[in-house]
Legacy VTK file of the C-alpha trace (Angstrom):
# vtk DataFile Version 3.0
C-alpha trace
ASCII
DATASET POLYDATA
POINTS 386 float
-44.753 16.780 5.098
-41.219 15.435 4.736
-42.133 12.494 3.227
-44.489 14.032 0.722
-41.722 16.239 -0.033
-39.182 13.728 -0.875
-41.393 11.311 -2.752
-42.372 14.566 -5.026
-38.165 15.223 -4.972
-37.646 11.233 -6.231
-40.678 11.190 -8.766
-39.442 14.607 -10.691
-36.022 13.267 -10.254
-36.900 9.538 -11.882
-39.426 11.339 -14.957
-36.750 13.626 -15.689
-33.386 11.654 -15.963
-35.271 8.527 -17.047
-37.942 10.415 -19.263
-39.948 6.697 -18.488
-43.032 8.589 -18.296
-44.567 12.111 -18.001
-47.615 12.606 -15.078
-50.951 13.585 -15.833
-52.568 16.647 -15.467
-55.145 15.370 -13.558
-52.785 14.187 -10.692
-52.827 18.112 -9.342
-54.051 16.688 -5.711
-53.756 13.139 -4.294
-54.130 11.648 -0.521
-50.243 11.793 0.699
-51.420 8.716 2.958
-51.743 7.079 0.093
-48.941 7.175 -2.048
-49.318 3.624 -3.047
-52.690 3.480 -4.556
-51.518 6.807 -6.482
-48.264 5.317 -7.893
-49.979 1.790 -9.029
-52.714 3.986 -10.589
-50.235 5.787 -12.845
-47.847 3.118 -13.413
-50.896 0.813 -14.521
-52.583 3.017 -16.821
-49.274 3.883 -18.898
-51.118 2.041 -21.624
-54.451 3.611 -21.564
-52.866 6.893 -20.984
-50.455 6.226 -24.170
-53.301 5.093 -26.197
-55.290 8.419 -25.430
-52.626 10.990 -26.579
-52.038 9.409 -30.232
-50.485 6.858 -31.756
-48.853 3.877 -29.571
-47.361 1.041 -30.780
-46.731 -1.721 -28.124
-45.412 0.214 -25.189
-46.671 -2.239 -22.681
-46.493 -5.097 -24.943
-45.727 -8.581 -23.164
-44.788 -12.230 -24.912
-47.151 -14.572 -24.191
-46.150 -17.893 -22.310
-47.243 -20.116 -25.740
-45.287 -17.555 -28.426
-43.935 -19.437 -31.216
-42.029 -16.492 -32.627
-38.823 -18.060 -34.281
-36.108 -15.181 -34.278
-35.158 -13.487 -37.484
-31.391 -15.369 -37.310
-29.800 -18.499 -36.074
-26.564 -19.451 -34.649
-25.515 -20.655 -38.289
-26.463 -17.381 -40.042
-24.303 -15.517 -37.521
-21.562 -17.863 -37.021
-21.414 -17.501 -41.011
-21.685 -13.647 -41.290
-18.868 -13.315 -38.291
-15.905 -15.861 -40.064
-16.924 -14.058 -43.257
-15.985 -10.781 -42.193
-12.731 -11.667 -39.969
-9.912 -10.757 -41.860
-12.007 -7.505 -42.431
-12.771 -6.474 -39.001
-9.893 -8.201 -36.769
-7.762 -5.389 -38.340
-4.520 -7.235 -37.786
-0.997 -5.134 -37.065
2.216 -6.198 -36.330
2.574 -4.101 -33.076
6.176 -5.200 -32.019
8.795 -7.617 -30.092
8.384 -8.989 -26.787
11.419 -10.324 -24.832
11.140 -13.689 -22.288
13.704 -14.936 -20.073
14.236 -18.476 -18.843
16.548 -18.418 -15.567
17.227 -22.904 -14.621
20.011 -21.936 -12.677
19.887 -18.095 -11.505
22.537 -16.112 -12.767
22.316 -18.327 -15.750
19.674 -17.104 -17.924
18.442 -17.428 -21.551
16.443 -14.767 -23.239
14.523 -15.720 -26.728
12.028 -13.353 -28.338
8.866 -13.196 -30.045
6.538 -10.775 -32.397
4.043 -8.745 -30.454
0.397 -9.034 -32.770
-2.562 -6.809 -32.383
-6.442 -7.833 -33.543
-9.890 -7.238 -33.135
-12.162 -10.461 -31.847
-15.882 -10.883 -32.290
-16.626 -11.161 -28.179
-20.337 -10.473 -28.190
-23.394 -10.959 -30.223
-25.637 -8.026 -28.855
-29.394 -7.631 -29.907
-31.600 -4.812 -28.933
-35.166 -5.371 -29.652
-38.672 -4.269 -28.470
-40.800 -7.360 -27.339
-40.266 -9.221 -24.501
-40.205 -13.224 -25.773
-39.113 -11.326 -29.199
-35.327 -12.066 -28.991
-34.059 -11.433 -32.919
-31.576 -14.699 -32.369
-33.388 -17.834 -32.502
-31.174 -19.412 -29.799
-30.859 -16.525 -27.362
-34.455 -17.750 -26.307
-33.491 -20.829 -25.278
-30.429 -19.312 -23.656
-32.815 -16.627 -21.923
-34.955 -19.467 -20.760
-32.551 -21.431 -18.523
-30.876 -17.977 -17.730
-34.549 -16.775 -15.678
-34.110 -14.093 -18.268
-37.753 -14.742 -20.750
-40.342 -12.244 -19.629
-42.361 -14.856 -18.191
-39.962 -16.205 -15.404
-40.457 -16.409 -12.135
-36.960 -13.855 -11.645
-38.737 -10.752 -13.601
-41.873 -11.341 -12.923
-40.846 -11.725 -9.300
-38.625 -8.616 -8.868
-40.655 -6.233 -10.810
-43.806 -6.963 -8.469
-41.004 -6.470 -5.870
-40.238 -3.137 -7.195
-43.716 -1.436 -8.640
-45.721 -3.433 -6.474
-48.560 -4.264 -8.259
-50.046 -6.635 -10.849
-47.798 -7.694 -13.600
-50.144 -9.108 -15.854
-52.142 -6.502 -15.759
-49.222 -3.853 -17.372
-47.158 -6.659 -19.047
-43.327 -6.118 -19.799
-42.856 -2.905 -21.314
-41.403 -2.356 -24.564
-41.407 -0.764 -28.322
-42.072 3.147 -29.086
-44.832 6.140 -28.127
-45.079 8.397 -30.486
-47.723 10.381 -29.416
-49.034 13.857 -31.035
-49.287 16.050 -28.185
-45.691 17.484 -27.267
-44.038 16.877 -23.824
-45.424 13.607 -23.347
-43.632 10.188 -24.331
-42.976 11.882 -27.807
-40.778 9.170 -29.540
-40.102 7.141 -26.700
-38.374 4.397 -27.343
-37.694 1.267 -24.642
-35.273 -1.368 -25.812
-34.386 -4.914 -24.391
-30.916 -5.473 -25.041
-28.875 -9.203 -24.286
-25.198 -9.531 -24.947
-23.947 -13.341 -25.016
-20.380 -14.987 -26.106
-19.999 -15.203 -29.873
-20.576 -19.047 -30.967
-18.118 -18.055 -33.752
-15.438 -18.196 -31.278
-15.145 -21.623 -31.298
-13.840 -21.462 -34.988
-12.440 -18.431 -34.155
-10.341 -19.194 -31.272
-8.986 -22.844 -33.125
-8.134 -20.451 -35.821
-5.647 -18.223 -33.522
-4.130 -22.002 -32.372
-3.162 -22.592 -35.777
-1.342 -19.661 -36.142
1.530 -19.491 -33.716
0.766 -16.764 -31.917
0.189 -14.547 -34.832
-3.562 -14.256 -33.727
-4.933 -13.215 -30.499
-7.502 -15.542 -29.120
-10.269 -13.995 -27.408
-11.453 -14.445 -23.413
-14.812 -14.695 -23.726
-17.134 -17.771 -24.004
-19.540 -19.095 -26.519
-23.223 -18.535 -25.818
-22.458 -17.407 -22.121
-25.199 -14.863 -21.191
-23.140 -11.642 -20.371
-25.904 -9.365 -20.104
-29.632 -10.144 -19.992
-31.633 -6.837 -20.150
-34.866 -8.538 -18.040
-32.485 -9.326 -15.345
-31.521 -6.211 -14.908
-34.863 -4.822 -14.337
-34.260 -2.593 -11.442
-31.566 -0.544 -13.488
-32.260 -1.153 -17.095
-35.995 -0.100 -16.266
-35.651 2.201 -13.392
-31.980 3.483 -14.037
-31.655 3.389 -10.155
-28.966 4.265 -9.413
-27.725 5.423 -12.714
-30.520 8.610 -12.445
-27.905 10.598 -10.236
-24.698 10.004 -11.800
-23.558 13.537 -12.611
-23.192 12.350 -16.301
-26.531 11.738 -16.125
-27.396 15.560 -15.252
-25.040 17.213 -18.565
-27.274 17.466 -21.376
-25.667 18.437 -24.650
-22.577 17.832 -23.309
-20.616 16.028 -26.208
-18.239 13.883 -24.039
-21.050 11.450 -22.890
-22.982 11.200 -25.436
-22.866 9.229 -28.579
-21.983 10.950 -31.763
-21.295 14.858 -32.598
-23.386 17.987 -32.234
-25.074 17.355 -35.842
-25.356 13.630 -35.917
-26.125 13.028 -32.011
-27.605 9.599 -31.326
-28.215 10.578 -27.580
-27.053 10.083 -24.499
-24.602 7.592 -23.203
-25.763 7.680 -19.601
-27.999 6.582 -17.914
-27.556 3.400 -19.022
-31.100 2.244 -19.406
-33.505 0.974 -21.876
-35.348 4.478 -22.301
-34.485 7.092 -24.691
-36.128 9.577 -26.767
-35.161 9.367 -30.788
-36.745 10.388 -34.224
-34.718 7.237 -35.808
-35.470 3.895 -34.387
-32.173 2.564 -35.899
-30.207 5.407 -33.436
-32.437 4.098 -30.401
-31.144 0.682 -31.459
-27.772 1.687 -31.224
-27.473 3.792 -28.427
-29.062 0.688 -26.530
-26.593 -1.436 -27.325
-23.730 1.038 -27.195
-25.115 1.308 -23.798
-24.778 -2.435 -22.933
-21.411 -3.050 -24.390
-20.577 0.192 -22.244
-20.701 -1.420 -19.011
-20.278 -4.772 -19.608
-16.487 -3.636 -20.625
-16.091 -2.250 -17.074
-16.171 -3.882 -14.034
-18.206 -2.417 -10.856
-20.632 -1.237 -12.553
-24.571 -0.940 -11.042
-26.146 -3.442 -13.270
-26.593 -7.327 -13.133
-23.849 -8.344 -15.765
-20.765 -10.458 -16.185
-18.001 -7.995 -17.228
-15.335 -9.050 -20.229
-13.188 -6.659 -18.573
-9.922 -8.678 -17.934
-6.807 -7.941 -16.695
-2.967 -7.754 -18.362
-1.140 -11.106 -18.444
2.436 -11.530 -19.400
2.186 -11.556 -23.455
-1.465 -10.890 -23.632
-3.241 -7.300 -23.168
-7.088 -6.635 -23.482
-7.878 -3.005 -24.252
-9.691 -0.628 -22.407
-13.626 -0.078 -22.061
-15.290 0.757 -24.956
-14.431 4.744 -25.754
-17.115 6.429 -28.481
-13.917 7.578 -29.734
-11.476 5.046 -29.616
-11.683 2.055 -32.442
-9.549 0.081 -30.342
-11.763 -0.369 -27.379
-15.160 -1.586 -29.967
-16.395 -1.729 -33.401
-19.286 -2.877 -34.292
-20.639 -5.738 -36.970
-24.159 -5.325 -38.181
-25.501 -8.740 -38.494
-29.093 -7.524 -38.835
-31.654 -6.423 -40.945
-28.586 -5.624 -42.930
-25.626 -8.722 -42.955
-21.934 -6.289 -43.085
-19.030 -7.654 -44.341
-16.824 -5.199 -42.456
-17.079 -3.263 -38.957
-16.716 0.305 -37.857
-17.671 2.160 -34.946
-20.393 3.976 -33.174
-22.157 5.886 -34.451
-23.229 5.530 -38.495
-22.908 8.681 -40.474
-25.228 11.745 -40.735
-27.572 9.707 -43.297
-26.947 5.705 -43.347
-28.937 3.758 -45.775
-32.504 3.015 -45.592
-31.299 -1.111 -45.049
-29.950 -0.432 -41.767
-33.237 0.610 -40.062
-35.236 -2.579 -39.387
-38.813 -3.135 -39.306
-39.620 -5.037 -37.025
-37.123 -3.185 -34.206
-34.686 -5.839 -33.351
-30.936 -5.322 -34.412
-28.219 -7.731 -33.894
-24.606 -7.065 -34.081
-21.020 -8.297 -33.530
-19.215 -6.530 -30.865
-15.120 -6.775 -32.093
-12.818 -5.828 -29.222
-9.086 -5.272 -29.722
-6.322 -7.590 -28.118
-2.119 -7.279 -27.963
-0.680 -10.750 -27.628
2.999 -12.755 -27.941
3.465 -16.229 -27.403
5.082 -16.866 -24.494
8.648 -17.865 -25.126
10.402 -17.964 -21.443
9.550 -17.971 -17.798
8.926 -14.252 -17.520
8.215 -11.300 -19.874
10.665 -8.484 -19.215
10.276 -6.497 -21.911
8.134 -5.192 -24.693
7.236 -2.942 -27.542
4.634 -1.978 -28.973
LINES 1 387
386 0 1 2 3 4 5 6 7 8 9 10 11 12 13 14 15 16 17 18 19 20 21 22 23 24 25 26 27 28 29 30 31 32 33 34 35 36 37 38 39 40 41 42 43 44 45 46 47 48 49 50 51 52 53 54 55 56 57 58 59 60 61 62 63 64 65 66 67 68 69 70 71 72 73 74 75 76 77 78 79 80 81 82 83 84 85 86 87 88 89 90 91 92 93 94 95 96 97 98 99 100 101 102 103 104 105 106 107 108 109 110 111 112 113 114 115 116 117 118 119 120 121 122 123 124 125 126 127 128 129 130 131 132 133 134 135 136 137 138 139 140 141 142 143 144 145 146 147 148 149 150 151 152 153 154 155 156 157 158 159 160 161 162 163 164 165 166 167 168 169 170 171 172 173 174 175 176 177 178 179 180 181 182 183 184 185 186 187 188 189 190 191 192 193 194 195 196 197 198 199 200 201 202 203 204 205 206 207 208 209 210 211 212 213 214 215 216 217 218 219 220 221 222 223 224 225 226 227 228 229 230 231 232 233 234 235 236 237 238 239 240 241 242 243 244 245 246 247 248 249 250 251 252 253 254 255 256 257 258 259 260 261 262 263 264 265 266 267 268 269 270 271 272 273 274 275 276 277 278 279 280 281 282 283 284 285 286 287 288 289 290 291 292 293 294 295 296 297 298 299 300 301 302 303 304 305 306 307 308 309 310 311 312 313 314 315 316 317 318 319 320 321 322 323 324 325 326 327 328 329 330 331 332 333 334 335 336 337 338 339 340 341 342 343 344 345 346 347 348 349 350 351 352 353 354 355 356 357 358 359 360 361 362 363 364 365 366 367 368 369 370 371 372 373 374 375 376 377 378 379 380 381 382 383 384 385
């Protein structure tokens, strides 16, 4: 009786903070000595469930191992659209001083000084997008490929038959949005694959701050690198285990964690998962990615990621995780459907334009994170402003 008791605690627990799926109303008995048969039963007729309430489009859609779909942007295109907007989104400001000293001979010292820069730097390409083997950059497939990050791998298939225990081919790699026509169940669910990779641009970029004499910041980050790779991250992106009790997670309406105001609310920030519910697929776009970029800026989260959170270093300061309501921390650079010659934050106004909402469901952007930097001038920094 205890274990019937907490399995029916864990399943309301996971449908309600997830909202991955809603039970049927058939499932008013079932054999308690045979939980597993009842859970592979439900999790493996999502689709024919989905299909029987209204209108589904690809919820439990899966890339084949021979797709030929070519991306909707290449590492040109996006190197392009990033240099193009640079003096536009690094938002350069002359910050301050910062003073170095030189001791050869202790007390002997010399002290020389130099001017304290701040600018934003195009870290991350993030892409959220509905179809597994669907990835909007034409590269990131590749890059997905060698990562054991496609949907066909041995990694994901591997550790989601780990997790749901049962046949992966027969449910496929769930993805895209339920809209459904009775109420309380999967209305305009949306599930989003989000990856997050180094910004080829900042090869250019980065030779560009060299050039300058300290006037630019460089960023930290490195080309192509696979920060983040939704499929690897099945067991929270897909489960958000253990994301589903976070007390942030519990706070509905609650304006601090989640993205956007009372009468332009895009949803909320945690968990951090793939799910969400949304009448706008361009907000269910965003608040996956503004999820992604929300850990990967912190370090320690629960998710399989490599963090750009870095540490101060004498002349050079990275600033803090991305804040909905701090520009500093993370603005954003559409790159598609719609190609932005500027950046802003999270989230769009009440009513952006009809270009922004893609049809297809993939987005890409330019994630531009904010850096203080000096050149170094002396042995040690002992003082700065700024």
């Amino acid at each position: 009786m205890k274990k019937l008791l907490f399995v029916v605690i864990a399943l309301c627990l996971s449908g309600m903070a997830g909202q991955a799926f809603a039970y049927p109303d058939t499932w008013t008995q079932f054999d308690p000595n045979d939980l597993d048969a009842a859970r592979d039963q439900t999790m493996g007729n999502t689709q024919q469930m989905l299909e029987e309430r209204g209108s589904v489009e690809c919820i439990a859609c899966h890339g084949e191992t021979n797709d030929q779909y070519d991306g909707v942007m290449n590492t040109l295109e996006i190197s392009e659209a990033t240099m193009s907007a640079a003096l536009s989104c690094m938002n350069w400001e002359l910050r301050g001083i910062c003073v170095w000293m030189t001791c050869l001979v202790p007390p002997v010292c010399s002290f020389s000084t130099s001017l304290k820069v701040k600018n934003h730097v195009p870290d991350l390409v993030i892409q959220s997008y509905d179809r597994a083997n669907g990835e909007p950059w034409t590269e990131s497939q590749d890059i997905n490929q060698v990562s054991q990050g496609d949907a066909d791998s041995s990694w994901v298939t591997t550790i989601i038959s780990w997790i749901e225990d049962y046949n992966v081919d027969d449910v496929g790699i769930r993805g895209g949005v339920s809209t459904e026509a009775k109420k309380d169940q999967h209305a305009n669910l949306y599930f989003k694959l989000v990856d997050a990779y180094g910004n080829p641009s900042l090869i250019a970029y980065n030779a560009l701050a060299q050039t300058t004499f300290g006037l630019v910041c460089a960023g930290q980050t490195f080309p192509f690198f696979p920060y983040f790779i939704s499929n690897l991250d099945s067991i929270a992106w897909r489960w958000d285990v253990p994301e589903m009790f976070y007390p942030q997670s519990w706070l509905p309406l609650i304006n601090t964690w989640d993205l956007g105001s009372v009468t332009n609310n895009y949803g909320a920030i945690y968990p951090r998962h793939g799910f969400m519910t949304a009448q706008d697929p361009l907000k269910a776009g965003v608040l996956s990615a503004f999820r992604a970029a929300h850990f990967i800026t912190r370090s320690g989260e629960p998710h399989l990621y490599y963090t750009i959170d870095k540490a101060d270093q004498d002349g050079y300061w990275p600033s803090d995780p991305l804040d909905k309501d701090r520009e500093d921390t993370g603005i954003w650079q559409m790159l598609y459907p719609r190609t932005d010659s500027s950046c802003q934050r999270f989230p769009y106004g009440g009513n952006p334009s009809s270009n922004r909402r893609s049809t297809d469901g993939s987005y890409i952007w330019n994630f531009w994170k904010s850096y203080k930097c000096c050149t170094r001038q002396g042995q040690q920094l002992i003082f700065h402003t700024g």
